[in-house]
Backbone atoms as SQL, in Angstrom:
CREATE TABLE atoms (id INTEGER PRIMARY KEY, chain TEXT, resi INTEGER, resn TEXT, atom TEXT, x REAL, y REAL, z REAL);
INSERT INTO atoms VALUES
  (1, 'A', 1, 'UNK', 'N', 0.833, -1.177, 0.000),
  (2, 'A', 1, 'UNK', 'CA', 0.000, 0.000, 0.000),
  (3, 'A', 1, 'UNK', 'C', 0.879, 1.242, 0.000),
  (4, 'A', 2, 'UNK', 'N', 0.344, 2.278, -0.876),
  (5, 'A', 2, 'UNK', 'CA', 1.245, 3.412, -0.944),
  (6, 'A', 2, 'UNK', 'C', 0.770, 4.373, 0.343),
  (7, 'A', 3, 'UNK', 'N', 1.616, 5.257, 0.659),
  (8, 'A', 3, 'UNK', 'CA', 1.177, 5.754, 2.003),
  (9, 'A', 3, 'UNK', 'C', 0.121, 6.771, 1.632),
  (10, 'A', 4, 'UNK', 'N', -0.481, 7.012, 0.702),
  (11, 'A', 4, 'UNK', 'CA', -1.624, 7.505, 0.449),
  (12, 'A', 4, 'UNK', 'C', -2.621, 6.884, 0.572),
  (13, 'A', 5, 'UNK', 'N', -2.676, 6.002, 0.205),
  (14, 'A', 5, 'UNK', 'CA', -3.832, 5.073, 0.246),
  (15, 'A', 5, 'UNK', 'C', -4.025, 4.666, 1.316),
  (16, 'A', 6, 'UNK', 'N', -2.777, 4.521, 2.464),
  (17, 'A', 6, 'UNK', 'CA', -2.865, 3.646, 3.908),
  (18, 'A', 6, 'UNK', 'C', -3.772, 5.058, 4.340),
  (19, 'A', 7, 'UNK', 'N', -3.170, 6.661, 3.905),
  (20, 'A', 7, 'UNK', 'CA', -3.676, 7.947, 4.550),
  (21, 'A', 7, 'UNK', 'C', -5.417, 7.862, 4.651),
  (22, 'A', 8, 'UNK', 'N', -5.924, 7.256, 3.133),
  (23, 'A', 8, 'UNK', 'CA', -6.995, 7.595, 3.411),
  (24, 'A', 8, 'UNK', 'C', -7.752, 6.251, 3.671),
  (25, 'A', 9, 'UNK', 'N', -7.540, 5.365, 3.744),
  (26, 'A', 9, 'UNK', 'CA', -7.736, 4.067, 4.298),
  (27, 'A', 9, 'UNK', 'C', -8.198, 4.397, 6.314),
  (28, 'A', 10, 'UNK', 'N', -7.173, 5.024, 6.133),
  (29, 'A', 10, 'UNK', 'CA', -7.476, 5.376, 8.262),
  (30, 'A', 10, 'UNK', 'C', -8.264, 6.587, 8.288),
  (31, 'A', 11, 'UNK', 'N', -7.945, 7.199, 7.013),
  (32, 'A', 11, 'UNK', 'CA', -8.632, 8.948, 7.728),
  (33, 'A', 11, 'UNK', 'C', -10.865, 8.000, 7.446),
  (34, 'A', 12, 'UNK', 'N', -10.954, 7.035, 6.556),
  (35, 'A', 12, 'UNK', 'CA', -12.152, 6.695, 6.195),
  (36, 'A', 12, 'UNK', 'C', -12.275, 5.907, 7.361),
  (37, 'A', 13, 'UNK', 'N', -11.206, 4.670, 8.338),
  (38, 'A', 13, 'UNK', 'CA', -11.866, 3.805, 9.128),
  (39, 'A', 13, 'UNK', 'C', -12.022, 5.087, 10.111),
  (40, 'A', 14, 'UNK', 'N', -11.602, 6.246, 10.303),
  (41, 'A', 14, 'UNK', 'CA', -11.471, 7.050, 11.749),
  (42, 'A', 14, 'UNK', 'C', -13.177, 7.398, 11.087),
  (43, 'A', 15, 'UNK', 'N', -13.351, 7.588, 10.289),
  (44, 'A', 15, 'UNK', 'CA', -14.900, 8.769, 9.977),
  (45, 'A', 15, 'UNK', 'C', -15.706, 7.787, 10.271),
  (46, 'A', 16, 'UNK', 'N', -15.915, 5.987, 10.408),
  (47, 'A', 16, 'UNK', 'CA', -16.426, 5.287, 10.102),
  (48, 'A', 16, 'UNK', 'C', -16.772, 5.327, 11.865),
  (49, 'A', 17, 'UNK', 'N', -15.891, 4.659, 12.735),
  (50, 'A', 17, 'UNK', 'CA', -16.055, 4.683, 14.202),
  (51, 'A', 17, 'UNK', 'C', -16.378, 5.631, 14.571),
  (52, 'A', 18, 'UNK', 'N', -16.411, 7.475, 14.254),
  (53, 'A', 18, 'UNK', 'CA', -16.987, 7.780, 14.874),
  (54, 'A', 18, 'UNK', 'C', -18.671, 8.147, 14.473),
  (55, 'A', 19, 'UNK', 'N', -18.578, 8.133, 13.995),
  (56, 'A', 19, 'UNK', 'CA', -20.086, 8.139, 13.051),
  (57, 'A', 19, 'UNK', 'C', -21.210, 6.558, 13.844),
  (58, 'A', 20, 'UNK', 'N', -20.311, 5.618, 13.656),
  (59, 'A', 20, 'UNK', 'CA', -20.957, 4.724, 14.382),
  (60, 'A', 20, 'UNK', 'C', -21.048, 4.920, 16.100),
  (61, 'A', 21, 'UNK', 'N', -19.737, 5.239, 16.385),
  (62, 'A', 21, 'UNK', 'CA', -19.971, 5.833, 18.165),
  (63, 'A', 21, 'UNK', 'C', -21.063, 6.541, 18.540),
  (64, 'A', 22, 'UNK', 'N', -21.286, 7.621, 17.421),
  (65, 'A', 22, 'UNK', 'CA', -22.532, 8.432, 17.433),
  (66, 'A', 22, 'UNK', 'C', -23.924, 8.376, 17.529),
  (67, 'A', 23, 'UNK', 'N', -23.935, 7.158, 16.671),
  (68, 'A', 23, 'UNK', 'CA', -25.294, 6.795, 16.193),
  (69, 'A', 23, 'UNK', 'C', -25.444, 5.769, 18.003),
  (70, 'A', 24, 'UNK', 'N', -24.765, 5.293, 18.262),
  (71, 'A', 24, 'UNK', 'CA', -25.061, 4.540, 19.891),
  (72, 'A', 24, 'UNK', 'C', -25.503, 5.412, 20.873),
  (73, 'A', 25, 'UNK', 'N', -24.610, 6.915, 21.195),
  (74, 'A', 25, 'UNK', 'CA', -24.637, 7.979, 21.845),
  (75, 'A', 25, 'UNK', 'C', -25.832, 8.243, 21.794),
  (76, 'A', 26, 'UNK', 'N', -26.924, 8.467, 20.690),
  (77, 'A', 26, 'UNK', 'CA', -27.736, 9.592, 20.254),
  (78, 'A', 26, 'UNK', 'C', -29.364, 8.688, 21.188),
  (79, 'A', 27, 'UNK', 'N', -29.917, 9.771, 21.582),
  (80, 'A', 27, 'UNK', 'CA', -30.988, 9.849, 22.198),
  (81, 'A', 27, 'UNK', 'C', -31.934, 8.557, 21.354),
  (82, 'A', 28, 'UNK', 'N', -32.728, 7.876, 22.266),
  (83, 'A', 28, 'UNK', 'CA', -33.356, 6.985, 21.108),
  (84, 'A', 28, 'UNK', 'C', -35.290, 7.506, 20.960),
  (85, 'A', 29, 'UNK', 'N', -35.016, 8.470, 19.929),
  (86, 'A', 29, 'UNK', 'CA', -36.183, 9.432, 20.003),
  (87, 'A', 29, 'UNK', 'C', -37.180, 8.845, 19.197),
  (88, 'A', 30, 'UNK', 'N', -36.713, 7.700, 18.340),
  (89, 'A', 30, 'UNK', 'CA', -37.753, 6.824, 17.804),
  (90, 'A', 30, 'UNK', 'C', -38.063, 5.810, 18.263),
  (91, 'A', 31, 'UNK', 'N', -37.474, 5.136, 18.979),
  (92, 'A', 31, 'UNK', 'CA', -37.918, 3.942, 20.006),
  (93, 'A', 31, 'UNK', 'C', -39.107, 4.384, 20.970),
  (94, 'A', 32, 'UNK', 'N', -38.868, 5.603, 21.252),
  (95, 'A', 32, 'UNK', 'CA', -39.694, 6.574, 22.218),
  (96, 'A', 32, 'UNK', 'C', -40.904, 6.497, 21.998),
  (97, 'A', 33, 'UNK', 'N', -41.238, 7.405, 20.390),
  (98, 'A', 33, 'UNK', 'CA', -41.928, 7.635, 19.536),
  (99, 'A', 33, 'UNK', 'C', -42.836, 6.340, 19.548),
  (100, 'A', 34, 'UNK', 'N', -42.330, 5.462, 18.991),
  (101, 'A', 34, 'UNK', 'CA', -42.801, 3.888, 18.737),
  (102, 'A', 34, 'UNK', 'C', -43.504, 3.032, 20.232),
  (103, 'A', 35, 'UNK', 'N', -42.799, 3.392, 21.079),
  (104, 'A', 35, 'UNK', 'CA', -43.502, 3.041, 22.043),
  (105, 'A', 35, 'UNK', 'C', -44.679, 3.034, 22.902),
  (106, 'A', 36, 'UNK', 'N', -44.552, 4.758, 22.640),
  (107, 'A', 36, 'UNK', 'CA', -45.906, 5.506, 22.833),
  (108, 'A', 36, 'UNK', 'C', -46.806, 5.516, 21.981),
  (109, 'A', 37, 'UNK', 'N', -46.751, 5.143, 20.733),
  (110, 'A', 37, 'UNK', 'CA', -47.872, 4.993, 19.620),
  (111, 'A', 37, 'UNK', 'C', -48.607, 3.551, 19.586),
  (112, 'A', 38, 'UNK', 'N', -47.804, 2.514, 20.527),
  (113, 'A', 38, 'UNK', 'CA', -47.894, 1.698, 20.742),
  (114, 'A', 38, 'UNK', 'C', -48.730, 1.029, 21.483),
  (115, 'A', 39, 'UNK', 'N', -48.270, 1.912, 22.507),
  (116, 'A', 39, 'UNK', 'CA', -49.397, 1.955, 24.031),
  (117, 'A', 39, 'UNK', 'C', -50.426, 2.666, 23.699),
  (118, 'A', 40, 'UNK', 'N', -50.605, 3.309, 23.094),
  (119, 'A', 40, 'UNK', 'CA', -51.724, 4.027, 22.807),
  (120, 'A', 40, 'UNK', 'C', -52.868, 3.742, 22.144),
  (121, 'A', 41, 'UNK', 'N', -52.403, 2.762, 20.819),
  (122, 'A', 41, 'UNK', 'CA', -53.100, 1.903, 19.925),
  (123, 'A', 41, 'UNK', 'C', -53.469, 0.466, 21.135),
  (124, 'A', 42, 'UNK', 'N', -52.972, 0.390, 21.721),
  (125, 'A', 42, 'UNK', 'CA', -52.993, -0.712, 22.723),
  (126, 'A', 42, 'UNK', 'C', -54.610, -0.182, 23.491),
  (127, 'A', 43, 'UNK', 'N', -54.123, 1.040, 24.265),
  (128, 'A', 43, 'UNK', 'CA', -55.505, 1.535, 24.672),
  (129, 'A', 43, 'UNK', 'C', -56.833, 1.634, 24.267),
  (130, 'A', 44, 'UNK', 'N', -56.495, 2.213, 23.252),
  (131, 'A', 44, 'UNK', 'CA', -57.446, 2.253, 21.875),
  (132, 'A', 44, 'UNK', 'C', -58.436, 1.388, 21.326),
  (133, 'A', 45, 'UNK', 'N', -57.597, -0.079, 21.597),
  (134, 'A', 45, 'UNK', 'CA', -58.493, -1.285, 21.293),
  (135, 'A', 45, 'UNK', 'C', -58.554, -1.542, 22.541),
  (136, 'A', 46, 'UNK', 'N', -59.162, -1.175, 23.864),
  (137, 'A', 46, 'UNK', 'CA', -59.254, -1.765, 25.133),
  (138, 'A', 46, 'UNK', 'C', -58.877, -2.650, 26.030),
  (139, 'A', 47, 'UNK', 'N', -57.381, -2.551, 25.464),
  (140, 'A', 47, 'UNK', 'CA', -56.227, -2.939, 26.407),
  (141, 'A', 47, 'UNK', 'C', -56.264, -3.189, 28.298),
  (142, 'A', 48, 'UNK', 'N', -56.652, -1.607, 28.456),
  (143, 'A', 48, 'UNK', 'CA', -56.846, -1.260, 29.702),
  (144, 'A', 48, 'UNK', 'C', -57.965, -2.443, 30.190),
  (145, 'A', 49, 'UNK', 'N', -59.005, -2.918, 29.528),
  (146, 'A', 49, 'UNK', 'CA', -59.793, -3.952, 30.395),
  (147, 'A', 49, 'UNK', 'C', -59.266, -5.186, 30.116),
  (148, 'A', 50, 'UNK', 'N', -59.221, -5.722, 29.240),
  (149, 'A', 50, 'UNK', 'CA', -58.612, -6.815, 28.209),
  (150, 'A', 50, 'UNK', 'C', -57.471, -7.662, 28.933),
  (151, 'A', 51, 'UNK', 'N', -56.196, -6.578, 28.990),
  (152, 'A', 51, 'UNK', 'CA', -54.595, -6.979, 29.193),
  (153, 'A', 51, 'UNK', 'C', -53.953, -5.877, 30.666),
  (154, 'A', 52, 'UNK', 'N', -54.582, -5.986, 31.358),
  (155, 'A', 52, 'UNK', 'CA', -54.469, -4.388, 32.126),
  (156, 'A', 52, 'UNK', 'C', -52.954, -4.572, 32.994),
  (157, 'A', 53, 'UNK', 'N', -52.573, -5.888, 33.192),
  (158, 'A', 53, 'UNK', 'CA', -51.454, -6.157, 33.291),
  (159, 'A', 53, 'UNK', 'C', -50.160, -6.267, 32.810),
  (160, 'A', 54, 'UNK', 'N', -50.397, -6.078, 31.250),
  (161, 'A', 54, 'UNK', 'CA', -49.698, -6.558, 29.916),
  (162, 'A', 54, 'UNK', 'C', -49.368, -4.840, 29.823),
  (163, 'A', 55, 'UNK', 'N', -50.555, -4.084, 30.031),
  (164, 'A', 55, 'UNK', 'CA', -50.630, -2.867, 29.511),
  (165, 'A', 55, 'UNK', 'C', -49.880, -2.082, 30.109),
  (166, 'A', 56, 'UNK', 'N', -49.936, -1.910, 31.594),
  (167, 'A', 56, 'UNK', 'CA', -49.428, -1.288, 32.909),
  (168, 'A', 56, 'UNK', 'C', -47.911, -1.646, 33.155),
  (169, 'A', 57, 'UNK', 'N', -47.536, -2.807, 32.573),
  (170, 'A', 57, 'UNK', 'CA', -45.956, -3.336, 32.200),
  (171, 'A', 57, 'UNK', 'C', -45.509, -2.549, 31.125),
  (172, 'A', 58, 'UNK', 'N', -45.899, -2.005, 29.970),
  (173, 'A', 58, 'UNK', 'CA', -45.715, -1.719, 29.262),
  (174, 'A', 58, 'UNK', 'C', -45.580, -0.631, 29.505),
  (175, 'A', 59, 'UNK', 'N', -46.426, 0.581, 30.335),
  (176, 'A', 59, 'UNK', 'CA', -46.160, 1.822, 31.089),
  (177, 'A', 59, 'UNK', 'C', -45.214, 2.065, 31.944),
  (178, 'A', 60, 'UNK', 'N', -45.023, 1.355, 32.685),
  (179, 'A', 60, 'UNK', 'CA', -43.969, 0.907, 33.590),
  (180, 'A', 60, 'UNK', 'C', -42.577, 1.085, 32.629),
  (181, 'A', 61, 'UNK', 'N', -42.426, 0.616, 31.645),
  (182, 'A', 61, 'UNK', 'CA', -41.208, 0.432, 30.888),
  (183, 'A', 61, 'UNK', 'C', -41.134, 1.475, 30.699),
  (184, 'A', 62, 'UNK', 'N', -41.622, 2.030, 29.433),
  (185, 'A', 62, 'UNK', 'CA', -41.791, 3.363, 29.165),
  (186, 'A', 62, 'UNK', 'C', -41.378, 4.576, 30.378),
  (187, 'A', 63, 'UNK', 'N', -41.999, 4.649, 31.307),
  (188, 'A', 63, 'UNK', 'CA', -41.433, 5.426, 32.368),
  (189, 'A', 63, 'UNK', 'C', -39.897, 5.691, 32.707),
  (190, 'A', 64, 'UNK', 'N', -39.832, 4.180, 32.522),
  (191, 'A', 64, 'UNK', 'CA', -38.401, 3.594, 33.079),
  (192, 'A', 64, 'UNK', 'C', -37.392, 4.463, 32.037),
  (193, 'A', 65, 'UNK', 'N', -38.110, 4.701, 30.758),
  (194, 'A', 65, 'UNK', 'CA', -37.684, 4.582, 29.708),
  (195, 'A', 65, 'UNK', 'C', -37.089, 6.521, 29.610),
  (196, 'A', 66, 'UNK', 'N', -38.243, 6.499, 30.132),
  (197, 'A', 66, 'UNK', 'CA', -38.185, 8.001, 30.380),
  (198, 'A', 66, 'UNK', 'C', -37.009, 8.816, 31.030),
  (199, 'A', 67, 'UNK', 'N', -37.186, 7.909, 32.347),
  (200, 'A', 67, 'UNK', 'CA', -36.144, 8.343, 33.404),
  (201, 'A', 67, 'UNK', 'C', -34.493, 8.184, 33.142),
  (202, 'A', 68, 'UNK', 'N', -34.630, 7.562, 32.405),
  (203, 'A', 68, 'UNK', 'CA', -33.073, 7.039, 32.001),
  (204, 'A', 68, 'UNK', 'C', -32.857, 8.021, 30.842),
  (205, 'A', 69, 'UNK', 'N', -33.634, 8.252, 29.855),
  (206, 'A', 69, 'UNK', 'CA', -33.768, 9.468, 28.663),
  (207, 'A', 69, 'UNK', 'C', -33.017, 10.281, 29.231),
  (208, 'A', 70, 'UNK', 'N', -33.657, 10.586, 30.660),
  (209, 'A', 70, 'UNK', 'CA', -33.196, 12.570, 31.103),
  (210, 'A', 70, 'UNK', 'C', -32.028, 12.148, 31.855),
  (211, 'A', 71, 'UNK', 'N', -31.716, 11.221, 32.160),
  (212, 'A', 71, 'UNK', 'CA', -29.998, 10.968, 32.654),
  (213, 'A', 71, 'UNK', 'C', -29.198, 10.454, 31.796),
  (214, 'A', 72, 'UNK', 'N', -29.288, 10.764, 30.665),
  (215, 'A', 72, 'UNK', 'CA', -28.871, 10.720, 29.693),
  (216, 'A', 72, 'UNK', 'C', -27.829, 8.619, 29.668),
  (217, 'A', 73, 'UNK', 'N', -28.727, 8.245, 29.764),
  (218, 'A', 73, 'UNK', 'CA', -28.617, 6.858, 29.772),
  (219, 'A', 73, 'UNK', 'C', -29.038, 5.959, 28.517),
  (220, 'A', 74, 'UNK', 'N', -29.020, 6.628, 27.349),
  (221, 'A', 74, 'UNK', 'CA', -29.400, 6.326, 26.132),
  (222, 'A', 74, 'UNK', 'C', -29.340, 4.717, 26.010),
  (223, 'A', 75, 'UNK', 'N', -28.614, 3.958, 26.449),
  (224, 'A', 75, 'UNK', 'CA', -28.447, 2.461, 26.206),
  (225, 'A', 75, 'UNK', 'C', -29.947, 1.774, 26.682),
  (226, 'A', 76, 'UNK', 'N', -30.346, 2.396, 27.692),
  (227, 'A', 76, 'UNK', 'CA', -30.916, 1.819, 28.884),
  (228, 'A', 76, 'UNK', 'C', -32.703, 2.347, 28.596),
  (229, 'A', 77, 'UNK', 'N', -32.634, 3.592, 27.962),
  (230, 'A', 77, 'UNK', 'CA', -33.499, 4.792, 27.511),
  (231, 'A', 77, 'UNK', 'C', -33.957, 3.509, 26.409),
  (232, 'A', 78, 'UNK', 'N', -33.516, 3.034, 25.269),
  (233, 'A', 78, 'UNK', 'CA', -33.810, 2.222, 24.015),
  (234, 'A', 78, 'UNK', 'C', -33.935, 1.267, 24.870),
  (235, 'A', 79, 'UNK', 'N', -33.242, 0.453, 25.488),
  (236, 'A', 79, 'UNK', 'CA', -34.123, -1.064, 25.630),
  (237, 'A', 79, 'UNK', 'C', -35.138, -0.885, 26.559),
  (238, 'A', 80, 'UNK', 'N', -35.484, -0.146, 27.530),
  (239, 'A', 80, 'UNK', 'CA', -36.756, 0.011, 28.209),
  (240, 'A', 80, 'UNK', 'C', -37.937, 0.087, 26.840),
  (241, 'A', 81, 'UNK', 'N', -37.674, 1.132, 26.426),
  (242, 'A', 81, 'UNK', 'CA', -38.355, 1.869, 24.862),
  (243, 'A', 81, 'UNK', 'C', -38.888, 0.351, 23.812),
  (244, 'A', 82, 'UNK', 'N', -38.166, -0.366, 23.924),
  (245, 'A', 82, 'UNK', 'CA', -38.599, -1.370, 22.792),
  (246, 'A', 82, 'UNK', 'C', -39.347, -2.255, 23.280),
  (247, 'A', 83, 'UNK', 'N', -38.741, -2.528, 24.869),
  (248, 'A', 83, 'UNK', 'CA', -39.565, -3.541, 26.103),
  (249, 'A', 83, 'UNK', 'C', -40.880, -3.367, 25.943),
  (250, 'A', 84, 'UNK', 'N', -40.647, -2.032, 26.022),
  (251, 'A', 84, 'UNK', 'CA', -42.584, -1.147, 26.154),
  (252, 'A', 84, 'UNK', 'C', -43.169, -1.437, 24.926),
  (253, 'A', 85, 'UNK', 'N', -42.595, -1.243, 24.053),
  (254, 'A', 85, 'UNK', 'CA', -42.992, -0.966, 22.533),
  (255, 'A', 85, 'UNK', 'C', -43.741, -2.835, 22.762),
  (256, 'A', 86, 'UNK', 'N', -42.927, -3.856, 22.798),
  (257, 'A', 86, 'UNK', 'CA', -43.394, -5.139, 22.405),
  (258, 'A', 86, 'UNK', 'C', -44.859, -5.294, 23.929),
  (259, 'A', 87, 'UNK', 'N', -44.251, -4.991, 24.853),
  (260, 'A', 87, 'UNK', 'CA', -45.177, -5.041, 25.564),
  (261, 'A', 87, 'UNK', 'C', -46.539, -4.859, 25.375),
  (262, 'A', 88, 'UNK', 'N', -46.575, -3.319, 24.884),
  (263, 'A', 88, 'UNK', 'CA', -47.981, -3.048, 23.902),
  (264, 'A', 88, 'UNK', 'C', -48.158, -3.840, 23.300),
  (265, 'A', 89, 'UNK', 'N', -47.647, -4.038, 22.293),
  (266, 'A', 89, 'UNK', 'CA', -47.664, -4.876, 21.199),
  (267, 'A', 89, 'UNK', 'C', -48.557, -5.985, 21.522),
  (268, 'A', 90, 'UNK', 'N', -48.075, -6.903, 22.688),
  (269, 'A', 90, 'UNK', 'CA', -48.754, -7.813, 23.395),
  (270, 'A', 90, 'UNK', 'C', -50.062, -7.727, 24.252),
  (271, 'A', 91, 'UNK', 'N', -50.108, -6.690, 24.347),
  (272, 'A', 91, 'UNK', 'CA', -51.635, -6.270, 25.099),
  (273, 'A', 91, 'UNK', 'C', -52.636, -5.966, 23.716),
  (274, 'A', 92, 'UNK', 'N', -51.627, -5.450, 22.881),
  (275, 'A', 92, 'UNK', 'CA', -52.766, -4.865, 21.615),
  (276, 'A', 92, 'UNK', 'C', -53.318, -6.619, 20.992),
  (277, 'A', 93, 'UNK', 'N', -52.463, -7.125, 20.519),
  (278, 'A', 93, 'UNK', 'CA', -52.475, -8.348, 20.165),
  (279, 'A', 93, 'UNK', 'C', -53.772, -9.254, 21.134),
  (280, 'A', 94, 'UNK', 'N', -53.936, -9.086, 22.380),
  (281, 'A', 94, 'UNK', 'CA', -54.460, -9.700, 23.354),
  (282, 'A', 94, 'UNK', 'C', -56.023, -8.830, 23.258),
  (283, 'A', 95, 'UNK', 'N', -56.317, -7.822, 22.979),
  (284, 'A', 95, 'UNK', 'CA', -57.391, -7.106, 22.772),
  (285, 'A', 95, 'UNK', 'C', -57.966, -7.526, 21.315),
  (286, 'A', 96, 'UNK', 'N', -57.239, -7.647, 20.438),
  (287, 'A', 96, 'UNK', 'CA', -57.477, -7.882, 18.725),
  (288, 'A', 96, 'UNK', 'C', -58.464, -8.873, 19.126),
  (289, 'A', 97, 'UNK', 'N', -57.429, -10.295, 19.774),
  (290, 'A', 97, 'UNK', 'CA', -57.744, -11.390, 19.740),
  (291, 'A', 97, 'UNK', 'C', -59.319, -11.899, 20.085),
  (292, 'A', 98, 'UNK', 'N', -59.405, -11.068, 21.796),
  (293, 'A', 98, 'UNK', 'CA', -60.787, -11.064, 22.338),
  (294, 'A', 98, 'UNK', 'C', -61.453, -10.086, 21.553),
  (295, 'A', 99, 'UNK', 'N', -61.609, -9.181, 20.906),
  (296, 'A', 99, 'UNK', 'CA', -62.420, -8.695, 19.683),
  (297, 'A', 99, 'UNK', 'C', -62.774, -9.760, 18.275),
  (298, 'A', 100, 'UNK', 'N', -62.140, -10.494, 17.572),
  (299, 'A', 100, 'UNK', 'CA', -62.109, -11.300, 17.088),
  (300, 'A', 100, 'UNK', 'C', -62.690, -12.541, 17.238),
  (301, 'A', 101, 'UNK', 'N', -63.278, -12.841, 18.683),
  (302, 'A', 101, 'UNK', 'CA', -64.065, -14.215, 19.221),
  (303, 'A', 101, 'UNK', 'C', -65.011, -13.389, 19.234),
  (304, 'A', 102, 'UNK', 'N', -65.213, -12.466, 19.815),
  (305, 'A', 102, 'UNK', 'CA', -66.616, -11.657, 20.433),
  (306, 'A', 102, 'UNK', 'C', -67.161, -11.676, 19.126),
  (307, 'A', 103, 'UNK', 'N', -66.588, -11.076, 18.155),
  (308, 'A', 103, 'UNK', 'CA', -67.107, -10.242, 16.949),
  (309, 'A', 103, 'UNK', 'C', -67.424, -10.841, 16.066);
């Protein structure tokens, strides 16, 4: 390798790590997003009577999710965030279902 090529060989792996460091760092404002649209659609189909345990876990996360957000705990902020997100998911799923026999 000519030392040009090694030059931009490192100056591209250096742009590469930090760009990826970054993207780990960064607030997880769509997990967030997703979570809460989640729980909400969860509600929506009557979760709250349905799954009220499934549902209230899922709030619970989210909170969790919250609290770690503003201490800037971004690792911790996303997996609460997705916990919640499937959580819904599972209460919504659990409301569909008993709509679907009833109906």
């Amino acid at each position: 390798m000519t030392e040009i090529t090694l030059r931009r060989w490192l100056n591209f792996s250096v742009s590469a790590l930090c760009c990826g460091m970054a993207a780990c760092a960064s607030a997880p404002v769509q997990e967030m997003s997703n979570a809460r649209q989640a729980i909400n659609a969860a509600r929506a189909a009557g979760a709250a009577k349905i799954a009220p345990q499934t549902l209230t876990e899922a709030q619970t996360l989210l909170e969790a999710a919250e609290a770690s957000l503003q201490q800037r705990s971004y690792r911790e902020a996303r997996r609460n965030a997705v916990s919640a997100r499937s959580k819904a998911a599972e209460a919504l799923g659990a409301s569909q279902a008993t709509a679907d026999r009833s109906g």
